[in-house]
C-alpha positions, 0 to 999 in steps of 0.5 A, spaced: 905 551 543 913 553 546 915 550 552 915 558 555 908 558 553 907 551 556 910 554 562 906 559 562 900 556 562 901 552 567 903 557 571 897 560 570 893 555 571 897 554 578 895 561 580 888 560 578 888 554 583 891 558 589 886 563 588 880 559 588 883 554 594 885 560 597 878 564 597 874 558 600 879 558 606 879 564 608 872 563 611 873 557 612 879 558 618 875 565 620 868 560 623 874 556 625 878 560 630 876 558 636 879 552 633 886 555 631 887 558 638 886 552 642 891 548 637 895 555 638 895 553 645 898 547 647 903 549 642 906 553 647 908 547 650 912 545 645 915 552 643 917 552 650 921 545 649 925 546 643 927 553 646 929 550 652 933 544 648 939 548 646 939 553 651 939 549 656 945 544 653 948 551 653 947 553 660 949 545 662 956 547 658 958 554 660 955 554 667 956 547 669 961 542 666 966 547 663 965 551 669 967 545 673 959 545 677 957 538 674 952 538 678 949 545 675 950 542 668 946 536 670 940 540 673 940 545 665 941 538 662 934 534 667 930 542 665 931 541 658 930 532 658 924 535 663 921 539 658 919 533 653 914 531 658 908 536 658 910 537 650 909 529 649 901 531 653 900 537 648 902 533 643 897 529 644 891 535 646 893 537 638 890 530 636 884 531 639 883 538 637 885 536 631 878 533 629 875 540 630 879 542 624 879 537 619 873 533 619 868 539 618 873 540 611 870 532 609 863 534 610 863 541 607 866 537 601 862 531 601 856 536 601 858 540 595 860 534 591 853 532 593 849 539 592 853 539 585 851 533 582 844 532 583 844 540 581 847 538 575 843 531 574 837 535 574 839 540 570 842 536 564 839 528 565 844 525 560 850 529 562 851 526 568 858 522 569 862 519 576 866 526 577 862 526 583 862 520 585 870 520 586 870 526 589 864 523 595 869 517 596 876 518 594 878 525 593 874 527 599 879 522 603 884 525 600 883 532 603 882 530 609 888 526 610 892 532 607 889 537 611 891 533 617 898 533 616 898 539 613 896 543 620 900 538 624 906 539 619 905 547 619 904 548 626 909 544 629 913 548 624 911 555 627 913 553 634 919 549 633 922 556 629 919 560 633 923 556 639 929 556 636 930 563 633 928 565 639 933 561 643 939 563 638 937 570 640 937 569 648 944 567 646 947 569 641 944 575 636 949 575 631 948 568 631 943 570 626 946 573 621 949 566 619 943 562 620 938 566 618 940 567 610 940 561 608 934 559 612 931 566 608 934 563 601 931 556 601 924 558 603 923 564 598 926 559 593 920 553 594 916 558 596 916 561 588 916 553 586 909 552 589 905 555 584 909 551 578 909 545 582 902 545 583 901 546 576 905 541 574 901 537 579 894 538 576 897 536 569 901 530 571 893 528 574 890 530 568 894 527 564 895 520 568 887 520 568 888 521 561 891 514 560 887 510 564 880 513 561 883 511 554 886 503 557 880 503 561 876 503 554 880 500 550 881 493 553 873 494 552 873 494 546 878 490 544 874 485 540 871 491 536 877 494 535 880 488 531 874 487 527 874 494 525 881 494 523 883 500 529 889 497 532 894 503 529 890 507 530 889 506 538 896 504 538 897 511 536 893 514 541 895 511 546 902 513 545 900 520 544 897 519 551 903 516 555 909 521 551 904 526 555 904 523 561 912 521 561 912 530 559 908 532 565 913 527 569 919 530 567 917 536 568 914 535 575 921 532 577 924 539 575 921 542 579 922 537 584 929 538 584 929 546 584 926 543 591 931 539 592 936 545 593 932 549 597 931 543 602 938 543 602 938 551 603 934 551 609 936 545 612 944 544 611 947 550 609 945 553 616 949 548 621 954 548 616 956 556 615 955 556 623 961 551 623 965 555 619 965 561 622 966 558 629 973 561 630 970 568 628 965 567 632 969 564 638 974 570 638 968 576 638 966 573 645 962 566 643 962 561 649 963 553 647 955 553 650 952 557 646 956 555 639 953 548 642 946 550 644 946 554 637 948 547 633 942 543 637 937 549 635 940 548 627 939 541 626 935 538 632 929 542 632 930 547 626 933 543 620 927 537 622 923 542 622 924 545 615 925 539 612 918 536 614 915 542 613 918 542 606 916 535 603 909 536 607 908 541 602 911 538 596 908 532 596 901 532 600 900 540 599 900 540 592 896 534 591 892 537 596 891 543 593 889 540 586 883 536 589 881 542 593 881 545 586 876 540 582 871 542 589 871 550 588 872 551 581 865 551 577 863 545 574 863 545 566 857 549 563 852 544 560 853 542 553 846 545 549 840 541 547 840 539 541 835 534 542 830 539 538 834 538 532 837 532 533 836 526 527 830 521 529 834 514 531 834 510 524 829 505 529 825 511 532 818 509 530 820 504 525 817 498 523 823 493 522 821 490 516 820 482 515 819 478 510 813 473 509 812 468 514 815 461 511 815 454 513 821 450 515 821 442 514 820 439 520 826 435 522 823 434 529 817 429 529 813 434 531 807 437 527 808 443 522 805 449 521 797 449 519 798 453 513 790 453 512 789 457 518 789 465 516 794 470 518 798 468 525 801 473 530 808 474 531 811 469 536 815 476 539 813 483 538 816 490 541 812 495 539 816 502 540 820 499 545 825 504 549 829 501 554 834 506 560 838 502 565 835 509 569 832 514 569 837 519 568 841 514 563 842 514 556 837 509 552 839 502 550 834 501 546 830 507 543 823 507 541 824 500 538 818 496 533 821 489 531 816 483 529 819 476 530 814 470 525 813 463 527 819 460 522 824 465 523 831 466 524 833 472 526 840 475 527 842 480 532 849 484 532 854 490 533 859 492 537 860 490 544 856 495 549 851 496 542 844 493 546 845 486 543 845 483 551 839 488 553 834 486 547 835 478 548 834 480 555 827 485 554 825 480 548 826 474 553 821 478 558 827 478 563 828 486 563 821 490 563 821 496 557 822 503 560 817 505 555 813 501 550 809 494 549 813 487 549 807 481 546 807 474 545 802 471 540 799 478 540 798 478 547 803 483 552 808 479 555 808 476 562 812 472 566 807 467 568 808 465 561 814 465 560 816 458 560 811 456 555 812 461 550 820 461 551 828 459 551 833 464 553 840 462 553 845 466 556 853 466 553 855 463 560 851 456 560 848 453 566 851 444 568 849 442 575 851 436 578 848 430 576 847 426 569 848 428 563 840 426 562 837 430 568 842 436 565 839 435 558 831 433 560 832 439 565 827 443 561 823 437 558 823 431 564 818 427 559 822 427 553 822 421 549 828 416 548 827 418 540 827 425 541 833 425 546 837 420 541 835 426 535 838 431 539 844 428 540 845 426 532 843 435 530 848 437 535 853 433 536 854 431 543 856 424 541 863 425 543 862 428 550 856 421 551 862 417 549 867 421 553 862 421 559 859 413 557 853 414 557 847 418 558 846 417 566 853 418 568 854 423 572 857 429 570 862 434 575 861 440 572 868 444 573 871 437 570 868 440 564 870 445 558 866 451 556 864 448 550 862 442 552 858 446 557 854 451 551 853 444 548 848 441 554 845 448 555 843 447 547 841 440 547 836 442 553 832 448 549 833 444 543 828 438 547 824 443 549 817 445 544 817 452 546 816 457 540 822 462 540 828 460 542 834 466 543 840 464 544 845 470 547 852 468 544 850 461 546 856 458 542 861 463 543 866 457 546 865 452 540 869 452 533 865 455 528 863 448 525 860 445 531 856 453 531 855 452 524 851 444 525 848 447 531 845 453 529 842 449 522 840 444 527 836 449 531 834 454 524 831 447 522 825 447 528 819 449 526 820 456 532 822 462 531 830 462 533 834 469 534 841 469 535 845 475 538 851 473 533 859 473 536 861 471 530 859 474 523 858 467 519 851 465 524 848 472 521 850 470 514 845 463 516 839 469 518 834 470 513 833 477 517 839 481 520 839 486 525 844 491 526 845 494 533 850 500 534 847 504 540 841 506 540 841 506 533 838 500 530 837 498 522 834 492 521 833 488 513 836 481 510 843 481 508 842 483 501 839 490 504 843 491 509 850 490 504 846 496 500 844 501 506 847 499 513 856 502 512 856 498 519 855 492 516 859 493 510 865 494 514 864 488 518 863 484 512 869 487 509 874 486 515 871 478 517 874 472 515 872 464 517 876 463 523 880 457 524 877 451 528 878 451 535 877 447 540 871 447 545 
């Protein structure tokens, strides 16, 4: 699009905006007259001051001081100090007043946002976003505090020219048509920016908007951006983003500048052309009072005037407007159901296949599976598992089946926010299924069995203040000496025992690193003869070999072992990988997935080993 269409549209837009804000005001004002005429009322007083400011510096000069009565100058000149006080005592009636107008605009907006969002909650569950709650909270605040200072702004504006005008004309008519050109002018020129300049709000907005949805999201997802290879491109979009941004700002501070120059119009050109044309003036019968009276009026009274009336509406106004715009205007249409058509998910109603139970070596001193028995049932089982962190929330995990044998090792990964986290945490028995059946050992899960069925590791490790054997028993208080010392071999603690001395020294833990931490947690689940253990991202702080020997030493147990990846190697360890994007899920060993799964395929083709590093 041109730049002229660009400017078009804009103005457009603008227009449209005035329009729909001005149709809901209207009403709005008229239920509230009563309102207005009070406000209008002790207005008068002010009014009253700023007519007698300069009339009566005038009356002081030509009746009392020039004339040789200082007395009577005085008396002009205590009248006009005398003025401000009932006007200070009005002005302070406004404010109370001021309640009545403006906190009936919040709740009318609140209500609506309200009203909208569970009108649209209702009529789309899946599409509802945090637009309404912005506009309950912060934008909603923002039309208060603007609508404040605009009716106090304006209406000190209406009765301070109203005075002085009034006061020019009491002393002089003809002063009027030096000052009333310019004043004219001005207004009629930022009155013609108010339709661009709003419009060049509402796209600043948008556009700064923009960017910040865009950082939000990609400081987000930054690990998956690496892994995928999507750097220039982000780059890229960022840059379109901030170039939109840096236009839409240039072209607010344009109109800022037309602005500028009717401010100048209105504000000093008046006081200026009256000096100017003083010696006329004087000649044709203009006392020195009232040319001094006329220069009071100009830049005590009707200048500030101007000038806060001015930036009240290109600063405050402007925002104003747009806000009450994303109240009035009518939300989008619903995007239409295509829930009929859509493609199942790739986990709706599926079995994710496993292959055959198989027996470890047991290099744990305790008994290994009895292979004589007849078929065992799975150790962990969800059975069309759908999982929704609300009711109206899109689902995690959708119709779900997956069978986790006694031996097997299993891997979970995806993008960060694909539901890795949440399926540890519902095969764990820590979130219920929203719909569905989670089971151990063929029977439903309950929490009541938990810590005899399983370990739940989360990627934050949990080391209170005691010795390192209260840590590592914490779990398994009756754990043999033996047992302890293979935990310690499998693992590798026997650095951090060194550094520490021994088992029974005491450990702080802020004194210790975020590796050496995940090790503690892994040797206490490790004592422990539960028959699943899952690991969240449980080794995400150690180098690849130290994750490397502990998840081996982990695989080696006769249990079950799920890991949710954060590195691809540990799912090249698995027998049986799971690949989670969203709510779709495919489910298969490595070689089937290299065949089926384009997600896999590119994440074994952007990774590489990592370099160790230290805990």
């Amino acid at each position: 699009m041109t730049g002229s269409g660009q400017a078009t549209a804009a103005s457009r837009a603008g227009h449209g905006a005035l329009t729909r804000v001005a149709g809901d005001a209207r009403p709005f004002l008229r239920a509230r007259a009563g309102v207005l005429l009070r406000l209008s009322g002790w207005s008068l007083l002010e009014f009253v001051q700023t007519f007698l400011s300069g009339f009566g510096v005038a009356k002081a000069l030509d009746q009392g001081f020039l004339a040789g009565h200082p007395a009577t100058g005085l008396l002009w000149l205590g009248i006009a100090g005398a003025a401000t006080l009932p006007a200070q005592f009005a002005t302070r009636q406004v404010f109370g007043r001021l309640a009545d107008l403006v906190e009936p605009l919040r709740d009318g907006l609140v209500r609506r946002a309200v009203s909208r969002a569970l009108s649209g909650a209702l009529a789309q569950p899946f599409g509802v976003t945090t637009r309404s709650l912005s506009q309950v909270t912060h934008q909603s605040e923002i039309a208060r505090d603007g609508w404040a200072g605009l009716v106090l702004t304006l209406r000190s504006f209406v009765f301070t020219a109203a005075g002085a005008v009034l006061g020019l004309l009491a002393l002089e008519p003809g002063l009027l048509l030096l000052v009333l050109p310019p004043l004219l002018l001005g207004g009629a020129l930022f009155a013609a920016t108010l339709r661009p300049m709003a419009a060049r709000q509402r796209d600043y907005l948008a556009a700064d908007e923009a960017y910040a949805a865009h950082t939000g999201e990609l400081s987000a997802a930054l690990r998956d951006i690496a892994a995928a290879g999507g750097g220039e491109r982000m780059v890229a979009e960022s840059r379109s983003l901030a170039e939109a941004q840096a236009r839409a700002a240039r072209s607010l501070a344009r109109w800022s500048g037309v602005r500028v120059l009717a401010l100048a119009l209105c504000g000093r050109f008046p006081p200026l052309l009256l000096l100017l044309g003083s010696p006329w003036l004087l000649r044709d019968g203009l006392t020195p009072g009232a040319l001094v009276g006329a220069l009071t009026y100009l830049t005590q009274a009707l200048a500030p005037a101007v000038q806060a009336l001015m930036t009240m509406l290109a600063t405050v106004g402007g925002r104003l407007v747009v806000v009450l715009d994303r109240f009035t205007d009518a939300p989008p249409p619903p995007e239409p159901d295509h829930e009929a058509t859509r493609p199942a998910p790739v986990n709706s109603g599926a079995q994710c296949p496993r292959p055959a139970d198989r027996a470890r070596p047991d290099t744990t001193g305790r008994a290994g599976p009895d292979r004589h028995a007849g078929p065992r049932p799975p150790v962990a089982e969800l059975r069309e598992v759908t999982f929704a962190y609300g009711p109206a929330a899109q689902p995690v995990l959708d119709q779900l089946s997956l069978r986790i044998g006694r031996g097997e090792h299993l891997a979970v990964i995806g993008p960060s926010g694909s539901g890795k986290s949440t399926l540890a945490a519902v095969l764990a028995g820590v979130e219920p299924p929203t719909r569905g059946a989670v089971r151990w050992h063929g029977r439903p899960a309950h929490r009541g069995d938990a810590s005899s069925v399983r370990v739940l590791l989360p990627q934050r490790a949990y080391v209170f203040t005691g010795s390192l054997r209260e840590n590592l028993c914490y779990l398994r208080p009756d754990a043999r000496e033996r047992e302890i010392a293979a935990m310690i071999d499998a693992l590798g603690l026997d650095p951090l025992v060194s550094r520490l001395g021994s088992l029974d020294a005491a450990v702080a833990p802020a004194l210790l690193s975020q590796g050496e931490r995940q090790l503690i947690a892994l040797g206490r689940a490790y004592l422990t003869d539960v028959p699943l253990l899952i690991l969240d991202e449980a080794t995400s702080r150690l180098d690849p070999s130290a994750e490397t020997r502990a998840e081996l030493a982990f695989a080696a147990r006769p249990g079950a072992l799920v890991v949710v990846a954060h590195r691809l190697s540990s799912a090249h360890r698995a027998g049986r990988i799971l690949v989670m994007d969203g709510a779709r899920t495919q489910c298969g060993t490595p070689t089937d997935l290299l065949r089926d799964s384009a997600l896999y395929r590119d994440l074994n083709g952007l990774w590489t080993p990592e370099q160790p590093e230290r805990p």
